[in-house]
C-alpha positions as CSV (number, residue, x, y, z in Angstrom):
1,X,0.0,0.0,0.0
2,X,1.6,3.4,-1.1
3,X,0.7,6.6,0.5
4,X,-2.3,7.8,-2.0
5,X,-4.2,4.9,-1.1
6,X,-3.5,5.3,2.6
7,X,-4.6,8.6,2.6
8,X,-3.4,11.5,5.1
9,X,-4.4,9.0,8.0
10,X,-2.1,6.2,6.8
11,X,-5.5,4.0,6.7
12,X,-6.4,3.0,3.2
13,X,-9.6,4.3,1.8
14,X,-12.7,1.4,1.8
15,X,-15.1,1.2,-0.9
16,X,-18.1,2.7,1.4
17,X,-15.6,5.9,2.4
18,X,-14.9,6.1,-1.6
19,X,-18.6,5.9,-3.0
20,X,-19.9,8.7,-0.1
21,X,-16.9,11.4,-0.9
22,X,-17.8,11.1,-4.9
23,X,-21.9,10.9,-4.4
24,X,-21.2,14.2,-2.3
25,X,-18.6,15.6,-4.8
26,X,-21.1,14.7,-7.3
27,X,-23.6,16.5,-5.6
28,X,-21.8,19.9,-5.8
29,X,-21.2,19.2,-9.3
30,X,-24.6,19.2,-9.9
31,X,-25.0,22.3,-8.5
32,X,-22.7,23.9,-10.0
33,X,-23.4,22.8,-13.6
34,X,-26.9,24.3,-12.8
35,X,-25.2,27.7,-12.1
36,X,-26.0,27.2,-7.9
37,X,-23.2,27.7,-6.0
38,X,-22.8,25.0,-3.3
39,X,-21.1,25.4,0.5
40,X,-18.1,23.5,-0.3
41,X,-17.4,23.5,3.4
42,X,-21.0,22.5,4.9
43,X,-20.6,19.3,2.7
44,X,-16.9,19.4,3.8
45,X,-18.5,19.1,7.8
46,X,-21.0,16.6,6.9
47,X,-18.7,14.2,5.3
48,X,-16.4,14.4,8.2
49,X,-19.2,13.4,10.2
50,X,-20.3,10.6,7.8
51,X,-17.0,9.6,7.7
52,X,-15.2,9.9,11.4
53,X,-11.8,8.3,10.4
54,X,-11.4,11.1,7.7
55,X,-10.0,14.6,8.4
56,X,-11.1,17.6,6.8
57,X,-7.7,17.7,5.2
58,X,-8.0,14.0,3.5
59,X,-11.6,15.1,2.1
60,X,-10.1,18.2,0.7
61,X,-7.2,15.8,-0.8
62,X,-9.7,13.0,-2.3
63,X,-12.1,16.0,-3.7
64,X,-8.7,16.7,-5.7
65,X,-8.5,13.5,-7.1
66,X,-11.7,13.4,-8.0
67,X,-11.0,15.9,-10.1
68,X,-8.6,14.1,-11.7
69,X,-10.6,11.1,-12.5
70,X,-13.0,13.6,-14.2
71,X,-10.2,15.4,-16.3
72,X,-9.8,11.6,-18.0
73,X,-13.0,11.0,-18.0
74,X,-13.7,14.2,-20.3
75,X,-16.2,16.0,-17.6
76,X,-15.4,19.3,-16.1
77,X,-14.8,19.0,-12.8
78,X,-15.9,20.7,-9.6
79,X,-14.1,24.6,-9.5
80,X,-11.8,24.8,-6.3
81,X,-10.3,21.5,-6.1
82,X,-7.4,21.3,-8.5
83,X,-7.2,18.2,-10.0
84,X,-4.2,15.7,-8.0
85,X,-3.4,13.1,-10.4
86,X,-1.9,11.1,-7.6
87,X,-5.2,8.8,-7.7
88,X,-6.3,4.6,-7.2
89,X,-7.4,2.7,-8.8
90,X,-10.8,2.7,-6.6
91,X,-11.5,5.8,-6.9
92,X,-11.6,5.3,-11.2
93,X,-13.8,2.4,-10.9
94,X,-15.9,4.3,-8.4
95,X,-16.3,7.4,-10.4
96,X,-16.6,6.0,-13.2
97,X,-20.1,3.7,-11.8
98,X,-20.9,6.4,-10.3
99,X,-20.9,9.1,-13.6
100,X,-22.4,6.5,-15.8
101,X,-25.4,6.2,-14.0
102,X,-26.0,10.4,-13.4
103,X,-28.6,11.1,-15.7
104,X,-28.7,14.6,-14.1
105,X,-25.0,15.2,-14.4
106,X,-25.0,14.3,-18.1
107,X,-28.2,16.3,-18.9
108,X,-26.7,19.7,-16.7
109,X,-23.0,18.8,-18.1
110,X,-24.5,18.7,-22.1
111,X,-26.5,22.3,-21.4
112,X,-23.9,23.5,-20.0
113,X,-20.9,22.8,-22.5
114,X,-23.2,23.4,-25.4
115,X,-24.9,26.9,-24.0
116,X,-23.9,29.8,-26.6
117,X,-21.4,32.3,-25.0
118,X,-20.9,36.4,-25.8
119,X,-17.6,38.4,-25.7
120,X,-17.1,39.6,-22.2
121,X,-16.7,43.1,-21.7
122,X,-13.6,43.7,-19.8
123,X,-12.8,47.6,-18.6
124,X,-9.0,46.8,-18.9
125,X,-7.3,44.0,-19.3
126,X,-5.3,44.1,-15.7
127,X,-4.6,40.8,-14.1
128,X,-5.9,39.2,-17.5
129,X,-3.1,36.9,-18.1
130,X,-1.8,34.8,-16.0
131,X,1.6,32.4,-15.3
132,X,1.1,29.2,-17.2
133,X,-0.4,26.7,-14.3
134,X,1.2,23.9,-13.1
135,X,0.4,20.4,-12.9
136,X,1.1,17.8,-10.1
137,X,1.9,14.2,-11.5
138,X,4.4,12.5,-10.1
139,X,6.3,9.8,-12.1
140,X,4.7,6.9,-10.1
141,X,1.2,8.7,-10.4
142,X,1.6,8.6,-14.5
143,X,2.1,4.9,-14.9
144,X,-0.9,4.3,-12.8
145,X,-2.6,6.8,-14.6
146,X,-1.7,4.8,-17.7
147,X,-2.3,1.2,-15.7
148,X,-6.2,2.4,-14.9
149,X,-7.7,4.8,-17.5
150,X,-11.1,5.3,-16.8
151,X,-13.3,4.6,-19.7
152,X,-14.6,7.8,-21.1
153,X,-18.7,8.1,-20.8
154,X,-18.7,11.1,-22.7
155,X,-16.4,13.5,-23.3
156,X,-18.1,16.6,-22.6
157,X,-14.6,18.4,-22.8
158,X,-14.5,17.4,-26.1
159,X,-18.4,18.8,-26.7
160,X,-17.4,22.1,-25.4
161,X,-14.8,22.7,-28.0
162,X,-17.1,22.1,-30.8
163,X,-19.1,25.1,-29.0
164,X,-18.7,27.5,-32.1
165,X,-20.0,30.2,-30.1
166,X,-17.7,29.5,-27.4
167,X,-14.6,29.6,-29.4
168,X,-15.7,32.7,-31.4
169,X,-16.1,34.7,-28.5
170,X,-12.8,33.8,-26.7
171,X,-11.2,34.4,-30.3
172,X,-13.0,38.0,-30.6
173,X,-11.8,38.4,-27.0
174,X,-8.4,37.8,-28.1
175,X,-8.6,40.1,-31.3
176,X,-9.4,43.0,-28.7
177,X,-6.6,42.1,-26.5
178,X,-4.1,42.0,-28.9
179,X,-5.4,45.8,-30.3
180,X,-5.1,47.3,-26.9
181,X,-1.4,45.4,-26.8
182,X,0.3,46.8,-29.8
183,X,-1.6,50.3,-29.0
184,X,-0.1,50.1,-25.7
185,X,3.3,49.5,-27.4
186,X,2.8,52.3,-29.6
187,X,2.0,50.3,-32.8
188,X,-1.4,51.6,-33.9
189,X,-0.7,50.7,-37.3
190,X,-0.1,47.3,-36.8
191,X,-2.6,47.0,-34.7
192,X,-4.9,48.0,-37.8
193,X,-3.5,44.9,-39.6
194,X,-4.3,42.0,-37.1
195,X,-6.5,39.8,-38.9
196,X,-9.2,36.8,-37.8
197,X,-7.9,34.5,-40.3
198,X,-10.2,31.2,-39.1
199,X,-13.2,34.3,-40.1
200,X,-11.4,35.1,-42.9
201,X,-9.9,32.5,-44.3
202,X,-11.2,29.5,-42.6
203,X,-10.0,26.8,-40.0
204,X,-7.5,24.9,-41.9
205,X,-5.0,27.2,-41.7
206,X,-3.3,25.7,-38.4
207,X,-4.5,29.1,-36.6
208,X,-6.5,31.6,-35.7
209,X,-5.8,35.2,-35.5
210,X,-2.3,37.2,-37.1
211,X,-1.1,39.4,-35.5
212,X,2.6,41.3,-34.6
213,X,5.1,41.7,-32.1
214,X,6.3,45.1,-31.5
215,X,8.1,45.7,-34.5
216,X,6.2,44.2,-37.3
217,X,7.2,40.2,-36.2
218,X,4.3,38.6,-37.6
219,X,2.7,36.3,-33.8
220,X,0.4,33.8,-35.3
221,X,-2.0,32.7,-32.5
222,X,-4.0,30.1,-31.6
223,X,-7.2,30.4,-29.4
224,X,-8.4,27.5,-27.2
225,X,-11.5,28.6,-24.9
226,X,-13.3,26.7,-22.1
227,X,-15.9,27.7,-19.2
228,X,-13.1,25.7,-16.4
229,X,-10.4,26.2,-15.1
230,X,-7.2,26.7,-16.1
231,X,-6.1,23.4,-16.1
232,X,-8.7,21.5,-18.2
233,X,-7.1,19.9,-21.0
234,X,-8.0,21.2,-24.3
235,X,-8.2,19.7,-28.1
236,X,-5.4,20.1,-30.7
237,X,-5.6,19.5,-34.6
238,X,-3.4,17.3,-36.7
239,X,-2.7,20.7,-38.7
240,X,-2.5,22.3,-35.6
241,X,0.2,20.4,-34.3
242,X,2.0,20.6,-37.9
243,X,1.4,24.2,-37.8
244,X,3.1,24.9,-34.3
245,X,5.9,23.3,-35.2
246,X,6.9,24.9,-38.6
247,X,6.1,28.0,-37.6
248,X,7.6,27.6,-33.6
249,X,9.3,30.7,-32.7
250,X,6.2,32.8,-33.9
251,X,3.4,30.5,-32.7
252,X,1.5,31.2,-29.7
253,X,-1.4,29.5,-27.7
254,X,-3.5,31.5,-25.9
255,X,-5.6,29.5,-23.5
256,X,-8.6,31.1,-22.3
257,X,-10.2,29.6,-19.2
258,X,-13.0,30.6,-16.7
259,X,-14.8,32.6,-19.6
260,X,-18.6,32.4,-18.7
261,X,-17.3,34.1,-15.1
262,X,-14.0,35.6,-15.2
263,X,-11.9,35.0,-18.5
264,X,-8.4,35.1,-18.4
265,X,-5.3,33.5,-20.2
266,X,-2.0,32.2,-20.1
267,X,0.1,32.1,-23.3
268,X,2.3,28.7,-24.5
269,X,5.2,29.8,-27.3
270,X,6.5,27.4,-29.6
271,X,5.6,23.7,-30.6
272,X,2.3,22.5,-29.0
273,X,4.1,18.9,-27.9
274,X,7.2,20.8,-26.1
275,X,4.6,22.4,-23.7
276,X,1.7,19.8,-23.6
277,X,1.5,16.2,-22.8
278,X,-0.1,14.9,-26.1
279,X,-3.0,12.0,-25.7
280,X,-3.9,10.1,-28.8
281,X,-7.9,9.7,-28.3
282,X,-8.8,9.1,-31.8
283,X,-7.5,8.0,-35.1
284,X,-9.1,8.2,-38.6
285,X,-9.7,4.1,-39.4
286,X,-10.1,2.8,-43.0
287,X,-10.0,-0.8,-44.5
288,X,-6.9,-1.8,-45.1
289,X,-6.7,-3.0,-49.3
């Protein structure tokens, strides 16, 4: 028994302790998705009381490996608890019965990730973007990732980034922060030429908006947008991918996160697989001759 099974007591986790922290986590999930706001710490209170051998601490802890679980499941998880990836394998097999059965959660998690979005308006864009967040996986914690892969449900991640009005709006929020940057740096004239080329010219051309570095550098930018955190992972195209790499010391991926409450950003530079952990989900099958 390692220590993420033990748990902060040193007592491993039982199946009954596992199933009541995800129905409650569930629970404010629910909530959530349906725009309430629940008492993260009320629940936090009645589980320690459901649960005596459990600290507040170790709840806190399991809530964030729930999170996890849901990040590989393709459901957005529950804001507040950053996702550990430090997880069991009981707690997969646990969310993973316990998801497939939520009609509720699919039916808010489906209105949710396809609802229509606007562009925010922002008075200034102070505090806007942000460091690039990290991400706790340990070594050990990947191979057990890799050992017990929840099955995916349904991917509601995935849902959300075929959102057109989603990812319109975080690219038209992007369009007006890059005008207010090069006006800021005193380049009103290039700031006239920064173009919406998946508007203009489409989506196959490996990105979305041009637009310049102080200077005349020509930045070419990719916009990724999702209504969670900053973490959630986020869907790349084979062109994409081809693009980022030819084009590496001018290509930039802005990842928008939080955009329904308060949208901001962090930026990755260069080749999409030097700052992301790439995940085949899909492939493109035909019969072989």
């Amino acid at each position: 028994m390692n220590e993420i099974e033990a748990g902060v007591e040193g007592r491993a986790w039982t199946r009954h302790e596992v199933e009541t922290v995800v129905s409650v986590y569930l629970h404010m999930l629910r909530m959530q998705l349906m725009g309430q706001t629940p008492n993260k710490a009320e629940h936090n209170r009645q589980l320690q009381a459901l649960l005596p051998a459990r600290s507040k601490a170790s709840i806190e802890y399991k809530h964030c490996n729930i999170s996890a679980v849901l990040f590989e499941l393709g459901i957005p998880p529950l804001s507040g608890y950053k996702p550990l990836f430090n997880y069991q394998h009981l707690l997969v097999t646990v969310v993973s019965e316990a998801v497939e059965k939520d009609s509720r959660l699919d039916e808010a998690a489906i209105r949710q990730v396809e609802t229509p979005a606007e562009i925010p308006l922002l008075d200034s864009f102070d505090g806007f973007v942000v460091p690039v967040p990290s991400v706790r996986r340990t070594p050990a914690a990947e191979r057990e990732r890799v050992a017990d892969r929840p099955m995916v449900v349904r991917d509601y991640l995935e849902r959300e980034t075929r959102n057109r009005s989603l990812g319109r709006a975080g690219e038209n929020l992007v369009m007006e922060f890059e005008a207010r940057r090069l006006h800021q740096s005193g380049e009103a004239a290039l700031a006239n030429r920064i173009e919406h080329v998946s508007k203009t010219k489409g989506d196959g051309a490996g990105f979305d908006i041009l637009s310049f570095d102080p200077g005349g550098r020509e930045r070419f930018i990719e916009v990724k947008t999702t209504a969670y955190i900053a973490e959630t992972p986020f869907y790349v195209s084979r062109n994409e991918l081809s693009f980022s790499t030819e084009q590496a010391d001018r290509f930039h991926l802005y990842r928008l996160f939080d955009f329904r409450s308060q949208p901001r950003m962090f930026m990755l530079q260069g080749k999409i697989d030097s700052n992301c952990t790439l995940d085949p989900v899909s492939y493109r099958a035909a019969l072989k001759p």
